[in-house]
N, C-alpha and C positions, 0 to 999 in steps of 0.2 A: 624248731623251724626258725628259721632266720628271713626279716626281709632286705632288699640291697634298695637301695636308694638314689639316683643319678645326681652325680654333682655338677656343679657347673663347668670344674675344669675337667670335667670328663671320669675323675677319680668314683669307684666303687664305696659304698662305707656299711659296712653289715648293722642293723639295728636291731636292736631284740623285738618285738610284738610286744602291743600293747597288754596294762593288766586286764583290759576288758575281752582282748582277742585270747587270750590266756583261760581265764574265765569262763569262756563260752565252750573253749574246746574239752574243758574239765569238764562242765556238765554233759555237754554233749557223749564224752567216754560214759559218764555216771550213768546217765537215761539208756545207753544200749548196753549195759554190761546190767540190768537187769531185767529180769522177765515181764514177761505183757502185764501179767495180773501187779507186781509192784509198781509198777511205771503206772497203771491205773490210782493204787493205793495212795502213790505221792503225791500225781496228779490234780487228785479229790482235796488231799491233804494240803496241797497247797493253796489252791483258790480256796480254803474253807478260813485256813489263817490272813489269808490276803483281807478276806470279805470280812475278816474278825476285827483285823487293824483297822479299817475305815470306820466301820461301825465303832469303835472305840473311842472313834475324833470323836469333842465337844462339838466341835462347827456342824457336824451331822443328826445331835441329838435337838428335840423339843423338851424335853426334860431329861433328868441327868440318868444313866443306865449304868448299873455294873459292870465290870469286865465279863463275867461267868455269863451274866445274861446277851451281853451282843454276843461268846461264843453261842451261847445257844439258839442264839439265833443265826447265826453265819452258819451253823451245822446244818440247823431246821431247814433253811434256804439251800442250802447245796445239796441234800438229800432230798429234795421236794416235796417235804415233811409237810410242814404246816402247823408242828406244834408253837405254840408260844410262851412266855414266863409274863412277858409285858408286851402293852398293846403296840402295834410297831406304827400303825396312827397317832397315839398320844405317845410315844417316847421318840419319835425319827419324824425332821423331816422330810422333804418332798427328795434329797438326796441322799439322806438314808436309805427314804423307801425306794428308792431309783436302785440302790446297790445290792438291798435286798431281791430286788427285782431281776437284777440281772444275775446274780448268784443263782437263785430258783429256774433262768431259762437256759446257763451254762450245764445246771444239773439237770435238767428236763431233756437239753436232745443228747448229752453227752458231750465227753471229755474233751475229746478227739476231735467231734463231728465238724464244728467250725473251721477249727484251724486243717483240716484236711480238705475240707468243701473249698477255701482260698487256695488251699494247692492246686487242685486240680480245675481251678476258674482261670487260673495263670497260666492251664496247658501244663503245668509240671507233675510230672509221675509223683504215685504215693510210693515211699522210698517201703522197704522189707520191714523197718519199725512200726510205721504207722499201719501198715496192714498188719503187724498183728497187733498190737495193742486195740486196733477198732476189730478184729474178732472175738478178742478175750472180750471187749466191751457189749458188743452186740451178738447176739447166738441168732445165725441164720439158719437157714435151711442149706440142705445143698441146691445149686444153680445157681443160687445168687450171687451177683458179680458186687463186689465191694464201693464201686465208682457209681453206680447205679445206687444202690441203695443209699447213699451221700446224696444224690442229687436230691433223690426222692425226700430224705428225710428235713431239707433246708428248705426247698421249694413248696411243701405239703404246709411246714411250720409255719411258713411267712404267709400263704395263704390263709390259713386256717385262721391262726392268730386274727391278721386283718380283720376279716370275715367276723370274727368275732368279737372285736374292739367297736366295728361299726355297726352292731348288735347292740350290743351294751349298752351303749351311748345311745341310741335311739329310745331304749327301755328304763335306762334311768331316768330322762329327759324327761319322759312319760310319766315316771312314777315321782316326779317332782324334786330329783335332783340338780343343787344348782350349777349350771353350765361349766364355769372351769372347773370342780371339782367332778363334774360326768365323765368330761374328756378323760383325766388323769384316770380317773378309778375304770374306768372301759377299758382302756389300756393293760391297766395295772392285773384289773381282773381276772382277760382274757388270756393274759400269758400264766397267769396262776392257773385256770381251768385248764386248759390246753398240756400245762405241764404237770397238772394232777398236785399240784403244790399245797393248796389249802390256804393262801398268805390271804387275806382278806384285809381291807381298811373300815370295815364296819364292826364293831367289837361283840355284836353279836352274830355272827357271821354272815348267815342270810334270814334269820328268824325275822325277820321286820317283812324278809319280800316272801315269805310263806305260800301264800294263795296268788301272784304274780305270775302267770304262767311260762309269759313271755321269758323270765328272767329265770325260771326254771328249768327251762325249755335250751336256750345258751346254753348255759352253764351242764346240762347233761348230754349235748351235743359235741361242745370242745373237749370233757371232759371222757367219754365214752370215744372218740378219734384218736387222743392219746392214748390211753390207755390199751386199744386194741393193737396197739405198736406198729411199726414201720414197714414191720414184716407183712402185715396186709396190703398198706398203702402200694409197695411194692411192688407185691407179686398183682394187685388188682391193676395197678398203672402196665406192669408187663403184661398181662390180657388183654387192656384195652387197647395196646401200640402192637399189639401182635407179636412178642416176643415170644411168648407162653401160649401154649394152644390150652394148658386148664390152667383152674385155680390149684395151689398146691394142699396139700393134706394136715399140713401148720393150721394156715386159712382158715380151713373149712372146721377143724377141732375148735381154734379159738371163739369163733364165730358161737357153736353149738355150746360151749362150756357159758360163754357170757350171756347166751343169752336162759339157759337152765339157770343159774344162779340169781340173774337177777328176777327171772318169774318166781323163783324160790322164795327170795329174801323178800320181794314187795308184797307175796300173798301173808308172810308169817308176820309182817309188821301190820299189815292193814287189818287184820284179823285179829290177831293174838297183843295187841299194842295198846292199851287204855288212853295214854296219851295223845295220841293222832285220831280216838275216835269222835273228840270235841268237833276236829275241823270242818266236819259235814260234807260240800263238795271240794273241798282240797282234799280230803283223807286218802285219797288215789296217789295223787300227784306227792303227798308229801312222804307216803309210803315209798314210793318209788324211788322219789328220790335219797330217801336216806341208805336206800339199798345198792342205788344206783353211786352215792358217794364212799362207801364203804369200799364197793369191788373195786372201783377203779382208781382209788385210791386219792379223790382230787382232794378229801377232806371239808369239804362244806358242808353244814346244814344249815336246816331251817326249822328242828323242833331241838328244844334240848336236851341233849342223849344221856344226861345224867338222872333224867327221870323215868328213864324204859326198865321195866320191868327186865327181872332175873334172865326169865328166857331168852325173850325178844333180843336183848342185849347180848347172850352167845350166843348167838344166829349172826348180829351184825362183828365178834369177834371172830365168827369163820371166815365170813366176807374179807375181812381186813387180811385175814390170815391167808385168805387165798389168792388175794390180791388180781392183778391188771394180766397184761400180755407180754410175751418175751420182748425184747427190744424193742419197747416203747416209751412212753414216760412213766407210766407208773409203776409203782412196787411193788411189797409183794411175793410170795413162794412162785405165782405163775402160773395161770390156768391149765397151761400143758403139762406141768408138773404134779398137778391133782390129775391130769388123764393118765399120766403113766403111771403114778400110784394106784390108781381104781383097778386101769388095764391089768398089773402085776397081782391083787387080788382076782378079779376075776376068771382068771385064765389058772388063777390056782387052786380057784376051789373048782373049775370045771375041769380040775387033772390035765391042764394043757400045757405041754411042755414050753411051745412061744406062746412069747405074748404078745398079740394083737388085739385089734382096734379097731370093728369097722373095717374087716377085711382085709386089714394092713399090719402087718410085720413091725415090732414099732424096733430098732436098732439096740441092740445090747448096751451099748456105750450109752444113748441116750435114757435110758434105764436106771445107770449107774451114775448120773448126772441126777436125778431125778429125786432117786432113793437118797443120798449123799444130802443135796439142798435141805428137804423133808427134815431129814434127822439135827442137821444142822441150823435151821431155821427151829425147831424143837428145843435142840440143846439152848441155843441164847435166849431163847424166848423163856425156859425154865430160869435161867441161872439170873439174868434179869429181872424177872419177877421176884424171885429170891431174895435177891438184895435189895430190890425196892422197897417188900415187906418186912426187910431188917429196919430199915431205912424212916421209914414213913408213918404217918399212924392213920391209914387212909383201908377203908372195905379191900377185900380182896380181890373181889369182883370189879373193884375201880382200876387198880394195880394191875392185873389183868389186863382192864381194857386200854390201858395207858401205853404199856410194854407192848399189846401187839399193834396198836398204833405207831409206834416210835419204829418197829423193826419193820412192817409194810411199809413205811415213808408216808402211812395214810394224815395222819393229822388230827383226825378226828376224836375231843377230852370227853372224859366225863367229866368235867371242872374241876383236876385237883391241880393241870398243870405250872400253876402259877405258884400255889403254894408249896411248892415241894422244898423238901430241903438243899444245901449248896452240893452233898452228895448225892440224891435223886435226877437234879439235873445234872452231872456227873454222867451218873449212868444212864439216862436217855441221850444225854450227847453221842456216846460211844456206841450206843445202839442203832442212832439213827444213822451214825455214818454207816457202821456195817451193812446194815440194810438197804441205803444207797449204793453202796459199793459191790454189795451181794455174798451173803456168807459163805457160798463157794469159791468167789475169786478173795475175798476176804482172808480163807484158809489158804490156797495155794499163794497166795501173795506173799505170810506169813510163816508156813510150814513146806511149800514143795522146792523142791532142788529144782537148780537149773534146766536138765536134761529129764527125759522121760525116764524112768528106769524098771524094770523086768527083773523083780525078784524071783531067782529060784529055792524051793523051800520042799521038803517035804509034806506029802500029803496026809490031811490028817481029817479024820471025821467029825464034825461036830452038830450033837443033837438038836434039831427048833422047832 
């Protein structure tokens, strides 16, 4: 492409385009000449090295930090992890933690979300790229309109967030924090809760506000709204405006799974816990809450979970491993994804040929999405543990809970994160991103061809 340029004596004179107009229209070929799930991969990939390079400046740190370590922290942040190596209080300051901060709310609503919610705030169409790359990011239901669920998911944020910062602040005020450091940390906190992040500026996390209700009470409110994903927010905002005459069937499953797991995980800790049985009338609240931070992946506590008992402790690594709700903020395999594995048992030891759910038919494809995640969130979570135990000279059961933290995005150590080796944090870097990124769009990102394709094979028997 050439541009022409008017002269004063009227003469034509062809110029070449800039190297920056050059430039743009390169990338731009690059970003549609690959599929949804890599355009996601890069996407991550690149705000994770952006947020790497800042955290790297001097001018950013209070004391001096690693390269390895601000990577793992830019990863822990864009994955809305919550793991740490060093305290990001005592090593960053206030604009460190600002970058931190905003990495962890890029990674909370998604990739896409922002810069497409400005599209269409300008009146301009979401062009064929961007709807699909926010499909592959977001798993809806069917009926949901794309432009709709955008509004919902930016509008719901900023409320909620607020809502929550002006919480905070009143609770920390209360509990005798000093004023500017309330503001910044209400802020700071609320967007961490909200996007199920874990980042904390108290280096014990919340174990000081233990028996604080109020600050309990926050924090499992914004943290439990994210975590129940968008797709509620949605479909309930479509009820309320009349769009929907019901709630949809996603909904109602997600609903019924979080709230089984958490009566599940607060009765096994409050009961079977030695630790939490010192607290007397907190032992409720602080049950709950460690159960309540497991599912949903925000990463807080406030007992330290490196002294729970054998059981108690694989109870809170199923929570992790079963993680939050579909497109939401938190991580995680996905509550739906534990219904359609139960449903595929069920329906097979009762010799039924579908599988349903409560009446309902649950879609073949969504099945094979289901199964697929499962095996794959399995696979990494072995092969990771694996290497960490090559790696490390840390209980098994700590390795364990470390790895399935790192791959739910949950956050939450038994304290070996810091001490790990330079190849430890290695492989929780990689874990966390996968797990952010999601091990199925992870694999197709990485292994599927362009096009869909219909292999024909012979059929052949195989015994299970």
């Amino acid at each position: 492409m050439e541009l022409e340029l008017d002269l004063p004596t009227g003469e034509r004179k062809k110029t070449k385009p800039s190297k920056w107009y050059q430039l743009r229209k390169w990338y731009r070929k690059f970003q549609l000449s690959l599929s949804a799930q890599q355009n996601l991969l890069y996407g991550f990939l690149t705000y994770t090295v952006i947020g790497w390079l800042l955290l790297c400046l001097p001018y950013f740190h209070k004391q001096a930090v690693s390269g390895l370590d601000s990577l793992f922290i830019a990863t822990s942040a864009i994955s809305t992890t919550g793991l740490v190596t060093v305290s990001v209080f005592d090593s960053y300051n206030w604009f460190g933690q600002f970058v931190v901060m905003l990495l962890f709310q890029i990674g909370g609503i998604g990739y896409m979300t922002f810069t497409s919610f400005v599209l269409l705030s300008r009146k301009s169409p979401l062009t064929h790229w961007h709807q699909r790359v926010l499909n592959a990011e977001f798993s809806m239901p069917k009926g949901f309109e794309i432009k709709d669920f955008l509004k919902s998911v930016i509008i719901f944020t900023v409320i909620i967030e607020t809502l929550g910062a002006l919480c905070f602040y009143i609770a920390f005020t209360q509990a005798g924090v000093e004023h500017n450091f309330a503001i910044w940390s209400s802020i700071f906190h609320s967007v961490s809760a909200f996007c199920t992040a874990g980042f904390g500026l108290y280096n014990d996390s919340f174990e000081q506000f233990v028996d604080n209700t109020f600050i309990n009470t926050i924090i499992s409110v914004l943290a439990i709204c994210g975590s129940l994903g968008f797709i509620v927010v949605t479909d309930f905002w479509n009820r309320f405006t009349g769009k929907t005459k019901a709630i949809t069937f996603t909904t109602k499953t997600i609903f019924g799974v979080i709230i089984l797991l958490l009566s599940l995980g607060t009765g096994m800790i409050y009961f079977f816990e030695p630790s939490v049985s010192s607290l007397g009338d907190s032992r409720l609240m602080a049950s709950f809450f460690q159960s309540m931070t497991a599912l949903t992946t925000v990463g807080f506590n406030t007992v330290p979970l490196g002294s729970f008992s054998l059981g108690v402790m694989l109870i809170v690594i199923f929570l992790m491993y079963v993680g939050a709700s579909p497109s939401g903020t938190g991580g995680g395999m996905k509550s739906t994804t534990l219904t359609a594995l139960l449903a595929i048992m069920w329906n097979r030891i009762r010799n039924n040929k579908q599988i349903t759910f409560f009446g309902k038919t649950i879609p073949l494809e969504r099945l094979y999405v289901a199964t697929s995640v499962f095996m794959l969130y399995a696979a990494v979570l072995f092969l990771s543990t694996f290497l960490l135990a090559m790696t490390e000279d840390f209980p098994l059961d700590q390795i364990l809970f470390e790895t399935t933290s790192a791959i739910g995005t949950v956050g939450l150590s038994a304290g070996i994160t810091g001490s790990l080796t330079a190849w430890g944090k290695v492989n929780l870097i990689f874990v966390m991103f996968v797990g952010r990124l999601g091990v199925l769009t992870f694999g197709l990102a990485i292994l599927a061809r362009r096009k869909e394709i219909t292999t024909s094979c012979d059929e052949a028997d195989l015994a299970v």
